[in-house]
C-alpha positions in Angstrom: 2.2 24.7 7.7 5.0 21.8 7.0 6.6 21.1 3.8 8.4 18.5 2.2 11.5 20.9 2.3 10.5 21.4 6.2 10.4 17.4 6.8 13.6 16.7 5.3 15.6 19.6 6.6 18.6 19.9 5.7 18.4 17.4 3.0 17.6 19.0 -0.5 13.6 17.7 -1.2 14.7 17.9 -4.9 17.4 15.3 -4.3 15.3 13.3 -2.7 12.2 13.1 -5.4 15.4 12.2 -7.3 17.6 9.9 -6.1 15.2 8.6 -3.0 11.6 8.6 -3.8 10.3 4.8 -4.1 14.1 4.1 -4.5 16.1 3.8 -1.4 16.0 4.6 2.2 17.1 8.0 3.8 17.9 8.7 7.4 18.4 12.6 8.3 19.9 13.1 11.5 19.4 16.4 13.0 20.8 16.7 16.8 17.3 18.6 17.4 15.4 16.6 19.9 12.4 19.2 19.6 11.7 19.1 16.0 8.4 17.5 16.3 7.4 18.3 19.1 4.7 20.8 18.3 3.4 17.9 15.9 2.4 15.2 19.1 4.2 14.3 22.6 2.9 11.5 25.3 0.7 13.7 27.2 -1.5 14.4 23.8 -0.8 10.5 23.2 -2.3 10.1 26.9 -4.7 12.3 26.2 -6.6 10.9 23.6 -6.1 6.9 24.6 -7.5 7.9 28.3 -10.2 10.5 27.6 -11.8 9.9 24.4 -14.1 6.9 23.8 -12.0 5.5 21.1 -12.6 2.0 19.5 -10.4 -1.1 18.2 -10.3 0.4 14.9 -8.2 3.1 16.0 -6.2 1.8 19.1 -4.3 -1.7 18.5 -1.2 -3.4 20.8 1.1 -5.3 19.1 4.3 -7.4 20.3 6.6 -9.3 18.8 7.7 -11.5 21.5 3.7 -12.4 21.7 0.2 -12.7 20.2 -2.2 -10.1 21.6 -6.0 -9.8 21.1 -8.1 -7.3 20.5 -10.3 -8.8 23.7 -7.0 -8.0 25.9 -7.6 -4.0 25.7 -11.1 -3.9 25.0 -14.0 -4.1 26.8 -17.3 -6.5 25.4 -18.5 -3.2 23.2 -15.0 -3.0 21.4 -14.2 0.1 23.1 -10.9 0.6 24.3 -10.0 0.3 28.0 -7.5 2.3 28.5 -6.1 0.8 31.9 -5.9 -2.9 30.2 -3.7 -0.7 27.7 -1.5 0.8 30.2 -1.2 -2.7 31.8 -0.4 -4.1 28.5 2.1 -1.5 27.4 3.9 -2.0 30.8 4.4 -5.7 30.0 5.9 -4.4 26.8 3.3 -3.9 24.0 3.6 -0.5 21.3 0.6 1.3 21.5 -0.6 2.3 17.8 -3.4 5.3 17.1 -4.4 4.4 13.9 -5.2 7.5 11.5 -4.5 9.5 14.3 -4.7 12.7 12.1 -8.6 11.8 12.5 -7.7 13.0 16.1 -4.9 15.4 16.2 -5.5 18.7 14.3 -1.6 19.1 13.5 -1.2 15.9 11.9 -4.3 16.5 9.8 -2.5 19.7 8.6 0.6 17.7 8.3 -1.1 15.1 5.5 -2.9 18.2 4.0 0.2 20.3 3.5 1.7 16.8 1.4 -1.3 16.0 -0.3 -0.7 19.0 -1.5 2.5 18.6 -3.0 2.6 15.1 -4.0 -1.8 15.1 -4.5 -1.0 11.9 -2.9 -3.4 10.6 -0.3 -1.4 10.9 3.2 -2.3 9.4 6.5 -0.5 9.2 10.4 -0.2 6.4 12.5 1.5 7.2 15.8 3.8 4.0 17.2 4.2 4.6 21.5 7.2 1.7 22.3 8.1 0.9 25.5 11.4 0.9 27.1 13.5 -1.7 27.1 14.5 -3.3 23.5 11.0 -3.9 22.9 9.8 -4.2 19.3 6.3 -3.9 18.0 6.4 -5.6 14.7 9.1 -8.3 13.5 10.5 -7.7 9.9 8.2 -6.5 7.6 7.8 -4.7 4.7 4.9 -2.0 4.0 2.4 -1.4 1.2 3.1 2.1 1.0 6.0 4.4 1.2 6.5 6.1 5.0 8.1 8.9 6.4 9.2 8.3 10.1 9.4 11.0 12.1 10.8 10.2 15.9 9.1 12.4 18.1 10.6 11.0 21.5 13.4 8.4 23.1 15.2 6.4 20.7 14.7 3.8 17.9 17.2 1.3 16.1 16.1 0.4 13.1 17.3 -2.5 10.4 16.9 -2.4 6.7 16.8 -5.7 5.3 16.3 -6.8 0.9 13.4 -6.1 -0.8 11.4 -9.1 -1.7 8.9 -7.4 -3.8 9.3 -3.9 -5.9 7.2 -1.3 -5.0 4.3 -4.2 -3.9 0.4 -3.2 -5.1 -2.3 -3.1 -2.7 -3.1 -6.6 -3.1 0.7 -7.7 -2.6 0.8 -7.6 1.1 3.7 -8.9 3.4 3.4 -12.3 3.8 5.2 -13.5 7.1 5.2 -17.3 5.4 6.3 -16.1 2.4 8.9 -13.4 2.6 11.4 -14.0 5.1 13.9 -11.5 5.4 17.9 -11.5 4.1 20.7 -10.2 5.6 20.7 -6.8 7.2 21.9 -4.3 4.7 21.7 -0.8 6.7 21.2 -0.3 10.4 21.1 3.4 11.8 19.3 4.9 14.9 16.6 7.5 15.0 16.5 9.9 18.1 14.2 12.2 18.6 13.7 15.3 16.1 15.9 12.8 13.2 13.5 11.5 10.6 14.0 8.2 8.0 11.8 7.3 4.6 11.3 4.2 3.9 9.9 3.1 0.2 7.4 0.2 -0.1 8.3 -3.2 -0.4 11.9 -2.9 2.2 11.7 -5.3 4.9 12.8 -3.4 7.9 12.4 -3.8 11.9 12.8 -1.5 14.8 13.5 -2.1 18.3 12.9 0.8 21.0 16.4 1.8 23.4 16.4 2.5 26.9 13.8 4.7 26.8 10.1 5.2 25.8 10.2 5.4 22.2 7.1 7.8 19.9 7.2 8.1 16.3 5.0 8.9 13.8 4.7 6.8 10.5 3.6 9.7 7.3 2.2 7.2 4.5 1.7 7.9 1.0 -0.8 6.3 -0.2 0.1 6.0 -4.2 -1.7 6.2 -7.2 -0.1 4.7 -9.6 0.3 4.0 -13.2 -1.3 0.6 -12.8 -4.4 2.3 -11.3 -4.3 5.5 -14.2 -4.3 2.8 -16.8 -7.3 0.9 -15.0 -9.5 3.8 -15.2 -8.5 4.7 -18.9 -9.7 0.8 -19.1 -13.0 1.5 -17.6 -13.5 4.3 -19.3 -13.3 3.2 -22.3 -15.3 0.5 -21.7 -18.3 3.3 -21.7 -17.2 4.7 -24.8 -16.6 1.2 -26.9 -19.2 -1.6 -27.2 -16.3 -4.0 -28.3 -15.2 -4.0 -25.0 -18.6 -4.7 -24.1 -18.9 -7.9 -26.0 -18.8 -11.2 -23.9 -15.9 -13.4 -24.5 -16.0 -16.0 -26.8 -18.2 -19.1 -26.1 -16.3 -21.8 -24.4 -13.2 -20.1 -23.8 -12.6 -22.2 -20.3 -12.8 -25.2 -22.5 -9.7 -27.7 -22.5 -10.2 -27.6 -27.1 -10.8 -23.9 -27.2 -9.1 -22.1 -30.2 -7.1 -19.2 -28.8 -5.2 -17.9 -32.0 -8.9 -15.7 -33.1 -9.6 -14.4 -29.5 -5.6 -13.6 -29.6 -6.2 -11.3 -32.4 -9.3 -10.0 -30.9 -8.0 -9.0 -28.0 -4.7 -7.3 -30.1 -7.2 -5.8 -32.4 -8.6 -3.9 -28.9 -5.6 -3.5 -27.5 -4.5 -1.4 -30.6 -7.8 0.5 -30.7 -7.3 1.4 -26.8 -3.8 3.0 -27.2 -5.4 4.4 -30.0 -8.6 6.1 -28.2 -7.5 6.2 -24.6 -7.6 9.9 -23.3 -4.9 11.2 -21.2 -6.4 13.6 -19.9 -9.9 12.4 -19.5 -8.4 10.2 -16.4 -5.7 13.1 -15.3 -8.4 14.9 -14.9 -10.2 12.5 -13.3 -8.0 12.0 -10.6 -7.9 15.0 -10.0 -11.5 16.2 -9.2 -11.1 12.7 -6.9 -7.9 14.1 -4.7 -9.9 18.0 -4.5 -13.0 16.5 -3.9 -12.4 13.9 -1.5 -9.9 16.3 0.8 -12.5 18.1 3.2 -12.2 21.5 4.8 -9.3 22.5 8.0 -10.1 25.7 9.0 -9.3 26.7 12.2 -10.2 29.6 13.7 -13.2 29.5 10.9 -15.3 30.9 14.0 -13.4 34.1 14.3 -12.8 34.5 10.8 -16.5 34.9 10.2 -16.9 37.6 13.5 -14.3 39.4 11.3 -16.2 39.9 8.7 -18.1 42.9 9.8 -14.9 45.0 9.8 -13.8 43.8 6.4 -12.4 46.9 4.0 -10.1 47.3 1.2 -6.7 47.8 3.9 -7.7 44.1 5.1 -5.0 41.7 4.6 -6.1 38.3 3.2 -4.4 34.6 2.4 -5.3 31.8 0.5 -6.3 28.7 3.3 -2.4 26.8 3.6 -2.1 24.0 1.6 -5.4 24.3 -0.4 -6.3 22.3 -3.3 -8.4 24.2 -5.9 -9.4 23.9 -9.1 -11.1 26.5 -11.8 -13.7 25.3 -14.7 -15.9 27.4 -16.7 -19.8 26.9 -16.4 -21.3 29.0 -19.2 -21.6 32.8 -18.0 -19.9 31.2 -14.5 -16.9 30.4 -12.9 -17.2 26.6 -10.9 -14.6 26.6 -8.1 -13.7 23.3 -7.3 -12.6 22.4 -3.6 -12.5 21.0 -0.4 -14.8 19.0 -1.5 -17.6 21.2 -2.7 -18.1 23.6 -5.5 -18.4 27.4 -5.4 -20.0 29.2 -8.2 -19.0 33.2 -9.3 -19.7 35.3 -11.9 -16.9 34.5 -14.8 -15.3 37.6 -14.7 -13.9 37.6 -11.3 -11.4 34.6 -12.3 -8.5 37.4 -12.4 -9.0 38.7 -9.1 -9.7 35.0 -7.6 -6.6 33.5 -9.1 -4.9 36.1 -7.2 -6.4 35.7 -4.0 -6.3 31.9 -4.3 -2.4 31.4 -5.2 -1.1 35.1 -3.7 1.1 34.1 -0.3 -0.6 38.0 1.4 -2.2 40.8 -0.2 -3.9 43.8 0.8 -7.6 43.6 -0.3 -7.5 46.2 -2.6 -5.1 45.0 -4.2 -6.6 42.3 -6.1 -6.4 42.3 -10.2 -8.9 43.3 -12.2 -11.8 44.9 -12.8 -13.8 44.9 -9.1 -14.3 48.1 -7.5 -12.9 47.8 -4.2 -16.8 47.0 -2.9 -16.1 44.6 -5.7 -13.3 43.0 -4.2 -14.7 42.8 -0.6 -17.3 41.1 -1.6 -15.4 38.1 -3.4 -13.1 38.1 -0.5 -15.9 37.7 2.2 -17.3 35.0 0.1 -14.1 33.3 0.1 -13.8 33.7 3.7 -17.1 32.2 4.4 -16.6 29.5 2.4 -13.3 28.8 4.3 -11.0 28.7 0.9 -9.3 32.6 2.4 -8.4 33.7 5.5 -8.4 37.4 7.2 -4.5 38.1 8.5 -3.2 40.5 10.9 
């Protein structure tokens, strides 16, 4: 399963939460042309545009030398056609699968193994660019911070200012608006090299004599804006001040402002005063466990398995799972991918163990189980797809 460290190789990932993260841009150049290639290449690409009944929502053509419409690759229905998309890549067009981890088991596992360190949202959009100096999108900047990984041929890419800091949701690039500065870092990404770029910088990239297929990794932030939101609307349920309508007339052109001034700094006061921390940490995250739905592969064998499960079995936690423990009464509520599992309470020593251990023997586990005990929690867990059965 990737990491972080993995995707960076061999720049330190601690330096880069540092000294990069939302900060700056960072190109690692590698001189290993096959470093993701067990992550996508343009026969799976192929594959997926030409056999699968995919829609507009997931396959779009852009070109920045000219306008394209959804109605030149589709057909009536919105379906894709994927000959009017081979035709329109040949005259030049970048081909982009939109949430192609939707598609492509490995990039699914990809975003899970980073939503697991960052508990960050992640998503893959997979750019195919033609030969030939061709260029998909003019200078932009994004709403989210990306990892580019370049899978095959050759990109150029140009950094330009940073019109807006770290840009919310709702501050999208605006082509009318924001109009880019002088370039301020150029660099070229061949295949197996990877580049981050943080929200907000304007770049642009161009394709080189050759076909050109990277992968964009986005984070898609949480951020203190949107942690101090929901302690908002929390509170909201908890205070009936907050409740109360504004005052009468407060549109009006004669309206009084100095006592709704010290209203609202009277609330503001008793928010900072009754806000709970971690009332919305927590909060967010039951919503990033919850919300991240089960990849198990190979689930099918793992339960045929089963029959020949004993103490000498060797077991593993699910890579990159997302868990979370709460006491319910006599219980023991285990919270993830995206359901909850109830046990007796006292098996929280031996599930810790099973849930955080990298391998372990079965009979092995802390605690108090008998080793029928201990098979029994472990085939649960297996079933339930949170532990797998290893050689």
């Amino acid at each position: 399963m990737p990491t972080l460290a993995w995707l960076l190789d061999p720049f330190d990932p601690d330096a880069f939460l540092k000294q990069y993260w939302e900060t700056r841009t960072l190109h690692v150049a590698r001189n290993r042309s096959d470093r993701f290639a067990g992550l996508l290449s343009l026969d799976s690409v192929d594959r997926i545009i030409t056999t699968l009944h995919l829609d507009s929502r997931e396959v779009m053509l852009v070109d920045g030398e000219r306008a394209l419409r959804v109605e030149d690759y589709t057909y009536p229905s919105g379906m894709v056609d994927a000959a009017r998309v081979a035709e329109q890549f040949a005259d030049g067009a970048t081909i982009i699968l939109q949430q192609a981890h939707l598609r492509l088991a490995e990039l699914a596992e990809l975003c899970r193994a980073m939503e697991a360190e960052f508990s960050l949202r992640f998503q893959t959009n997979v750019y195919v660019t033609p030969a030939g100096q061709a260029q998909g999108f003019k200078p932009h900047y994004d709403a989210h911070d990306v990892f580019v990984l370049q899978v095959a041929g050759a990109k150029d890419w140009h950094i330009f200012d940073t019109p807006v800091e770290l840009p919310d949701r709702e501050q999208a690039f605006n082509p009318k608006e924001h109009v880019p500065g002088e370039v301020t870092e150029e660099f070229r990404l061949h295949a197996g090299d990877l580049a981050y770029i943080p929200r907000g910088v304007m770049h642009d990239a161009r394709s080189s004599d050759q076909i050109s297929i990277h992968i964009t990794l986005g984070a898609l932030g949480r951020t203190w804006g949107d942690f101090l939101a929901e302690a908002v609307r929390l509170a909201r349920l908890d205070d009936p001040a907050l409740r109360r309508s504004l005052p009468v007339g407060f549109a009006r052109p004669d309206f009084d402002r100095d006592d709704a001034a010290r209203v609202f700094a009277e609330l503001m006061r008793n928010f900072v005063d009754r806000s709970d921390f971690d009332r919305v940490t927590d909060g967010f995250t039951e919503d990033i466990i919850a919300s991240r739905h089960a990849l198990v592969r190979g689930q099918l064998n793992q339960v045929q398995r089963l029959s020949g499960l004993s103490a000498d079995s060797r077991a593993a936690p699910r890579p990159a799972l997302m868990w979370r423990l709460e006491a319910a009464g006599e219980d023991l509520a285990v919270h993830c991918l995206g359901k909850t599992i109830v046990l007796p309470a006292h098996t929280a020593e031996p599930l810790r163990f099973a849930l955080t251990v990298p391998s372990y023997r079965v009979g092995d586990l802390p605690g108090d189980l008998d080793e029928d005990g201990k098979c029994v929690l472990i085939r649960r867990l297996v079933r339930e797809g949170l532990v797998q059965l290893t050689d």
